[in-house]
DSSP file (Angstrom, degrees, kcal/mol; ACC not computed):
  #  RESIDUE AA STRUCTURE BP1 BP2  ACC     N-H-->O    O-->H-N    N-H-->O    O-->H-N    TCO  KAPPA ALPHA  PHI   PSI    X-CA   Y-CA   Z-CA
    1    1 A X              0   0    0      0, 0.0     2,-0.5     0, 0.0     0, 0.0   0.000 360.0 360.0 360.0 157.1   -8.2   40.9   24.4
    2    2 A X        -     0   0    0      2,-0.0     2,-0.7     0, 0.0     0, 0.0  -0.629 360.0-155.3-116.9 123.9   -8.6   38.9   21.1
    3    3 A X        -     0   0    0     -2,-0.5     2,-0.5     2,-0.0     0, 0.0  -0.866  16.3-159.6 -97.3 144.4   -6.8   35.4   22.0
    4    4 A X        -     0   0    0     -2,-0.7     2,-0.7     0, 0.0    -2,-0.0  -0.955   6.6-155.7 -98.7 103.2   -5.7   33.9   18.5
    5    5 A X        -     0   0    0     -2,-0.5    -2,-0.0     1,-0.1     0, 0.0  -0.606  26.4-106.7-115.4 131.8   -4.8   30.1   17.6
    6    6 A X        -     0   0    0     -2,-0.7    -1,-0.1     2,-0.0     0, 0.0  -0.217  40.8-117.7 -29.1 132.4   -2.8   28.7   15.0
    7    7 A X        +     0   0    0      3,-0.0     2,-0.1     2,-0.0     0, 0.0  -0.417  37.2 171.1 -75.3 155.6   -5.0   26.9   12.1
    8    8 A X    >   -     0   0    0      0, 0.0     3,-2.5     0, 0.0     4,-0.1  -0.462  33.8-147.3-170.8 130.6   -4.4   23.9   11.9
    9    9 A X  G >> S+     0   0    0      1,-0.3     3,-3.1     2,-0.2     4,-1.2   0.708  86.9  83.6 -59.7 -18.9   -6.6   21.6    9.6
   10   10 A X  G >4 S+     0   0    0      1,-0.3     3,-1.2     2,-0.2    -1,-0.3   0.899  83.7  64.5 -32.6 -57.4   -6.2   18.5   12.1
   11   11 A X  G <4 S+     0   0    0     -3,-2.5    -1,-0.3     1,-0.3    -2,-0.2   0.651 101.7  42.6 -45.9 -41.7   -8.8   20.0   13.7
   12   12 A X  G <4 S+     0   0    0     -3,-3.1     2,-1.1     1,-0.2    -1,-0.3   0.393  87.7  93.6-101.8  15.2  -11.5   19.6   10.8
   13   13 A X    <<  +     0   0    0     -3,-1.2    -1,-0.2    -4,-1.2    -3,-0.0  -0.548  42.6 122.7-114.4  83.4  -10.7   16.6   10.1
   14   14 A X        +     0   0    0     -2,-1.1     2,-0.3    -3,-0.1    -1,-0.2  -0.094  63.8  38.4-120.2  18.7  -13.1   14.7   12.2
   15   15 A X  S  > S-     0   0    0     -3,-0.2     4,-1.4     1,-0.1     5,-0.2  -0.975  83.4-103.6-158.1-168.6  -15.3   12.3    9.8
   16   16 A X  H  > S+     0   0    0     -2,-0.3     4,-1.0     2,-0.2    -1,-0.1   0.805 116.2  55.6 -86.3 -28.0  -14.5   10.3    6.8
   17   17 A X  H  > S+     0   0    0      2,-0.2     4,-1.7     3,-0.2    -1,-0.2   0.797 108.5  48.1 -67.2 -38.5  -16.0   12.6    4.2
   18   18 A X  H  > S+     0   0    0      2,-0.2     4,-2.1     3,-0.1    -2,-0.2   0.973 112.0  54.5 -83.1 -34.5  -13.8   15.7    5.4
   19   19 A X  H >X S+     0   0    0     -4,-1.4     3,-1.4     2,-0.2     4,-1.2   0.976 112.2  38.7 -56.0 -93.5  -10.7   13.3    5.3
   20   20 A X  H >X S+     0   0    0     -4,-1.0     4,-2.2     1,-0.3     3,-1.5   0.685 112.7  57.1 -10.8 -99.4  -11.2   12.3    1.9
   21   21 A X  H 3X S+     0   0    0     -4,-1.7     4,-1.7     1,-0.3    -1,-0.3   0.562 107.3  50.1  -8.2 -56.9  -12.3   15.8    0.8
   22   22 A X  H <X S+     0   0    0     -4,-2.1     4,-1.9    -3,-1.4    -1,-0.3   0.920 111.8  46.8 -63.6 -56.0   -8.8   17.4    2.2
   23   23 A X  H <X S+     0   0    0     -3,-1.5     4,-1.9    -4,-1.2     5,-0.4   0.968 110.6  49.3 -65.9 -55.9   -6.5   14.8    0.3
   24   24 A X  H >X S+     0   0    0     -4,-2.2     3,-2.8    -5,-0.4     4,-1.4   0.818 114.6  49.7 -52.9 -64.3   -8.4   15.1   -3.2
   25   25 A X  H 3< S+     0   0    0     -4,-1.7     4,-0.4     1,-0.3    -2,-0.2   0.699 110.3  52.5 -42.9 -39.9   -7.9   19.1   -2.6
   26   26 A X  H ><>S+     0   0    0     -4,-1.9     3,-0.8     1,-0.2     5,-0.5   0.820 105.7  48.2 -77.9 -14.7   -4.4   18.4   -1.9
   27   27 A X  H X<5S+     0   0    0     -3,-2.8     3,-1.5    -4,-1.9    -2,-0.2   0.702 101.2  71.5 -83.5 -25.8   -3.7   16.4   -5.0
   28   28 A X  T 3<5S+     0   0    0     -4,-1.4    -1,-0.2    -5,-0.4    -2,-0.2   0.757  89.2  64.4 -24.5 -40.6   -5.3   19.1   -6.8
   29   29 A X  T < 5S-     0   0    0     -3,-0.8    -1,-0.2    -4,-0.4    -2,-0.2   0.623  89.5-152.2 -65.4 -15.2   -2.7   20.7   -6.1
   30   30 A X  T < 5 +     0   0    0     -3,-1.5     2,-0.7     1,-0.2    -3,-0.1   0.726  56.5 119.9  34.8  48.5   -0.1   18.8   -7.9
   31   31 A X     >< -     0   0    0     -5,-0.5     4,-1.3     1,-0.1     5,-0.3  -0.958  54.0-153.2-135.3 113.3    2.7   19.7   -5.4
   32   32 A X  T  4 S+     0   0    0     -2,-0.7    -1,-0.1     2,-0.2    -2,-0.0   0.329  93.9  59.1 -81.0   1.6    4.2   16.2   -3.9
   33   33 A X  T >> S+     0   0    0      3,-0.1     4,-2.3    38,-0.1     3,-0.6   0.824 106.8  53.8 -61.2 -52.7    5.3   18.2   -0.5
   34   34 A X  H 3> S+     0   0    0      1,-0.3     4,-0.9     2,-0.3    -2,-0.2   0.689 106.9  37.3  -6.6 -77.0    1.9   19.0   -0.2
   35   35 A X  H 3X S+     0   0    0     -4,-1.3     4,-1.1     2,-0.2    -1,-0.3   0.506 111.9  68.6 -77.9 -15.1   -0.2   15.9   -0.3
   36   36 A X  H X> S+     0   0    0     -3,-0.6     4,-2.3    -5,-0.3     3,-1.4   0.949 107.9  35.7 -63.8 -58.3    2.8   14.6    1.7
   37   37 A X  H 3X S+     0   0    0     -4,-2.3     4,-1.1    30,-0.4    -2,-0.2   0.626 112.9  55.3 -67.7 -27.1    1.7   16.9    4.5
   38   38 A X  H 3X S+     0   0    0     -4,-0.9     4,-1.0    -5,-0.3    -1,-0.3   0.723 105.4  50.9 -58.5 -29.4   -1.7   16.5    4.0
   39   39 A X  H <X S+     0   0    0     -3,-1.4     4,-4.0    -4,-1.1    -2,-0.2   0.893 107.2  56.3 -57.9 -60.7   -1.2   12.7    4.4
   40   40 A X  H  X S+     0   0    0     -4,-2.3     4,-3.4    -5,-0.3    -2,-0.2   0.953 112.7  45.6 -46.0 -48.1    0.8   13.8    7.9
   41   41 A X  H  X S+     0   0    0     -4,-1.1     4,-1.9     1,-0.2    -1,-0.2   0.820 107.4  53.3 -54.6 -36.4   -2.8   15.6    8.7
   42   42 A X  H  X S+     0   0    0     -4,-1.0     4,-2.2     1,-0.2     3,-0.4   0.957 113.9  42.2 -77.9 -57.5   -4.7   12.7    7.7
   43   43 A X  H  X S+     0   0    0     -4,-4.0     4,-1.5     1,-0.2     8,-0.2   0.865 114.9  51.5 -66.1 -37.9   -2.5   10.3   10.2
   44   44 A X  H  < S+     0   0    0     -4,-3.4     4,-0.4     2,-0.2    -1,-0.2   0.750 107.5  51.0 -94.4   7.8   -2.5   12.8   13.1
   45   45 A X  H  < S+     0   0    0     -4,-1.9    -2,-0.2    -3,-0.4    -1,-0.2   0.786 114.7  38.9 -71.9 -26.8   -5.8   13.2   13.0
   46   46 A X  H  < S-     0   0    0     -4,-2.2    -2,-0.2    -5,-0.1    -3,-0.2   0.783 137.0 -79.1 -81.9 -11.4   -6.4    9.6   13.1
   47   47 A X     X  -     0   0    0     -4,-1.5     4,-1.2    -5,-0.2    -3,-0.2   0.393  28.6-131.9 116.7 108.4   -3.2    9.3   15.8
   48   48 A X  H  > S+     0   0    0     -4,-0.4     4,-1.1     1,-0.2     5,-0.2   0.546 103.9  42.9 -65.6  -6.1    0.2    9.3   14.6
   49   49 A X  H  > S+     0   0    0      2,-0.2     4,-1.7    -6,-0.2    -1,-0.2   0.849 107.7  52.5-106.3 -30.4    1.0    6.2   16.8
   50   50 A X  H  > S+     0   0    0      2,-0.2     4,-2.1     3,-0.1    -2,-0.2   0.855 115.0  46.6 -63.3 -24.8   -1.8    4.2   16.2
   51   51 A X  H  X S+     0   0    0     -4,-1.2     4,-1.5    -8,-0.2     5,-0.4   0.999 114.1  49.8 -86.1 -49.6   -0.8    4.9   12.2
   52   52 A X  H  X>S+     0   0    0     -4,-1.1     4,-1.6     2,-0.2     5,-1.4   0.830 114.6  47.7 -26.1 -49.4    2.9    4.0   13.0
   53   53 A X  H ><5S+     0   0    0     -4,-1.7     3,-1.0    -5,-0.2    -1,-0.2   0.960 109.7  45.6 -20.1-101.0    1.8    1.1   14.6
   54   54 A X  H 3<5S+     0   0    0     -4,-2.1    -2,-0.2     1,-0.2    -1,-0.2   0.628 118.0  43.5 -38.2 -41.7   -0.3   -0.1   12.4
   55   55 A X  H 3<5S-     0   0    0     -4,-1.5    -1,-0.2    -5,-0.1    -2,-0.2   0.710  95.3-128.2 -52.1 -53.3    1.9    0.4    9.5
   56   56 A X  T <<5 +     0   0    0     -4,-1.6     2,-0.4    -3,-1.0    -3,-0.2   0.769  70.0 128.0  88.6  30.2    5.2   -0.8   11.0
   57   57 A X  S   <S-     0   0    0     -5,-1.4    -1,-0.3    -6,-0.2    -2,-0.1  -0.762  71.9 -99.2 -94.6 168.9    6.8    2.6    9.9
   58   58 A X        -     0   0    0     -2,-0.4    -3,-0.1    -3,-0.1    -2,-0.1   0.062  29.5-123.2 -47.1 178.9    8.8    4.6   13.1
   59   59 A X  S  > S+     0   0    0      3,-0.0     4,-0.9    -8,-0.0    -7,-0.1   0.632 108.4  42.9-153.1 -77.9    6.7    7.5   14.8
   60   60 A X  H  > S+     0   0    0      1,-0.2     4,-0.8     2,-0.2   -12,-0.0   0.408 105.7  58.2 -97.6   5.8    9.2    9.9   14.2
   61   61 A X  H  > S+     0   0    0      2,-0.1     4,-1.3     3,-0.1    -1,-0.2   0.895 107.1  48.8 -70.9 -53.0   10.0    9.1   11.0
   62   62 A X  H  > S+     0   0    0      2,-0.2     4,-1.6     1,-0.2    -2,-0.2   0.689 104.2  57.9 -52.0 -26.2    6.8    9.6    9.9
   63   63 A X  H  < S+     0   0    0     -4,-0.9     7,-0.2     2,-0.2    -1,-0.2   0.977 115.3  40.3 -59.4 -88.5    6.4   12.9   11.5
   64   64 A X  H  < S+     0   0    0     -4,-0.8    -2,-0.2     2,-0.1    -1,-0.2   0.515 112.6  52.6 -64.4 -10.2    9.3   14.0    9.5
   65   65 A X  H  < S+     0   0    0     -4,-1.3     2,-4.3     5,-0.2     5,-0.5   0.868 115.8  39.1 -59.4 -94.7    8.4   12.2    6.1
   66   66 A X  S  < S+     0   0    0     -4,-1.6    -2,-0.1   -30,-0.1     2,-0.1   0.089  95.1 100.5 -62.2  32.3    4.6   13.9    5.9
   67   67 A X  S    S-     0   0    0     -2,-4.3   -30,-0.4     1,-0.1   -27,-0.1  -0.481  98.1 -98.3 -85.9-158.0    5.7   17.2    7.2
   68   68 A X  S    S+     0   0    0      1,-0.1    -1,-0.1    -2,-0.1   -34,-0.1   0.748 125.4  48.1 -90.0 -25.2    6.2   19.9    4.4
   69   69 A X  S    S+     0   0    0    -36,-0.1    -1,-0.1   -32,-0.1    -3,-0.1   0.877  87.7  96.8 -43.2 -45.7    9.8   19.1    4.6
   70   70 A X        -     0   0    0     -5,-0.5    -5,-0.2    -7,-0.2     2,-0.1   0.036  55.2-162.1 -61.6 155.8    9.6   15.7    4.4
   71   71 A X        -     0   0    0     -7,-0.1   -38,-0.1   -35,-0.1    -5,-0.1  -0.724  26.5-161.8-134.9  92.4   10.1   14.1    0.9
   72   72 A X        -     0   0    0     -2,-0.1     2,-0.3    -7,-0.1   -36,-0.0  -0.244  22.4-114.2 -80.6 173.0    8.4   10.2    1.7
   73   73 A X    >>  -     0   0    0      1,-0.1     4,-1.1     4,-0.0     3,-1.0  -0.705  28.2-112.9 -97.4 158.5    9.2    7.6   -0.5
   74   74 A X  H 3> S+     0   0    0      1,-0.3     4,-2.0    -2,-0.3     5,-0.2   0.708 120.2  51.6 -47.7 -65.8    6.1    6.3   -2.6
   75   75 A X  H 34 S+     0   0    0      2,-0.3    -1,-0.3     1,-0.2     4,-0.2   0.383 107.5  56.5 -89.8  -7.5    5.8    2.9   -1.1
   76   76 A X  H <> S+     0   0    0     -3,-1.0     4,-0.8     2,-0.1    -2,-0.2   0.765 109.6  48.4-102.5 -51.1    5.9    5.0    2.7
   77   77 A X  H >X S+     0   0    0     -4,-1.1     4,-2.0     2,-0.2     3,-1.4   0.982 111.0  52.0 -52.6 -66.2    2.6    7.1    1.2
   78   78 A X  H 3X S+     0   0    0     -4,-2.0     4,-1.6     1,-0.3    -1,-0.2   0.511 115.2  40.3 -65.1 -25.7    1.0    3.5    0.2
   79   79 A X  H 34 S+     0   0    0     -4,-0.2     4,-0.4    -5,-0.2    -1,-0.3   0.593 113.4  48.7 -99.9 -18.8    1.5    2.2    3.6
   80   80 A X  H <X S+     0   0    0     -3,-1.4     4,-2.3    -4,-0.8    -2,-0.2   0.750 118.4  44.6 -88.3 -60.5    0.5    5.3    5.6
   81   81 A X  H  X>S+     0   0    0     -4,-2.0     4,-0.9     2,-0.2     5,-0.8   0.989 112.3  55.2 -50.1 -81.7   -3.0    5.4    3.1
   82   82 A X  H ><5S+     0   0    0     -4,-1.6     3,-1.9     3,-0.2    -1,-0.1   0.839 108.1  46.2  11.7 -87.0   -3.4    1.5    3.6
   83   83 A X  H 345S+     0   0    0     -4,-0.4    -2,-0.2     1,-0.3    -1,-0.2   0.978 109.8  48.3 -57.9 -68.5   -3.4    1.9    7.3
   84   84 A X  H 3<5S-     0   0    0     -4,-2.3    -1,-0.3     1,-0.1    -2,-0.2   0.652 119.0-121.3 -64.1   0.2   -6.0    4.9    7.2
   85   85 A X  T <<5 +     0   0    0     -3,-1.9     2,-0.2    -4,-0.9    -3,-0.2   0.898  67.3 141.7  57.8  34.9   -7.7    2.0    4.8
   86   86 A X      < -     0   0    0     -5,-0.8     2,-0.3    -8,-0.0    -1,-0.2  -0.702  35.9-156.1 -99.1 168.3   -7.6    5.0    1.5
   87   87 A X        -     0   0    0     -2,-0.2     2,-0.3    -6,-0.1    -9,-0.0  -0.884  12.0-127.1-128.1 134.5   -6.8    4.5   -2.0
   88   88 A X        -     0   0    0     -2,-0.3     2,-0.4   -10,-0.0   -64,-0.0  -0.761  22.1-155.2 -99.9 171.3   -5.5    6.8   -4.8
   89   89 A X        -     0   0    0     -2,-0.3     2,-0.6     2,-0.0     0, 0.0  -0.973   9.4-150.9-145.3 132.1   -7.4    6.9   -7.8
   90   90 A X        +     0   0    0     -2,-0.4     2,-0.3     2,-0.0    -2,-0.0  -0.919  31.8 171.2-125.4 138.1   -5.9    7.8  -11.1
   91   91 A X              0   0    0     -2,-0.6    -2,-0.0     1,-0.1     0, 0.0  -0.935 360.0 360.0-122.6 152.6   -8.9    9.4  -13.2
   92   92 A X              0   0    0     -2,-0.3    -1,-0.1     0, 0.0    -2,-0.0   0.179 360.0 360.0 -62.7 360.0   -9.4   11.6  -17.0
């Protein structure tokens, strides 16, 4: 029997290059649930409590901001990036 497991990208995002790589692809996308939830990936691959922490946001706010539900406020993204020590970049 064929055992199956859920994708989930958390899982390749294990060095600084693939991190990076996954957020530009999701702003590619231009869909702002999107890169929210890619942002969520980004933090529980680095540990969603060490980035709450570090941040001073709630745990389970954040959880429920950067899901695909979530709609975060701007300034929530900027502090979440911060802490994972990224930048956005606006380019031509």
């Amino acid at each position: 029997m064929v055992e199956l497991k859920t994708f989930d990208p958390v899982d390749f995002l294990d060095t600084d290059e693939a991190l990076i790589e996954y957020l530009n692809a999701a702003l590619e996308e231009r869909d702002p649930a999107f890169f929210a939830k890619a942002v969520g990936d980004v933090a529980r691959a680095k540990g969603m409590t060490a980035v709450a922490e570090a941040s001073g946001l709630g745990r389970q706010s954040l959880y429920r901001a950067l899901s695909s539900e979530g709609n975060p406020r701007l300034d929530t993204l900027f502090r979440v990036l911060d802490t994972l020590d990224l930048r956005l970049a606006v380019t031509r």
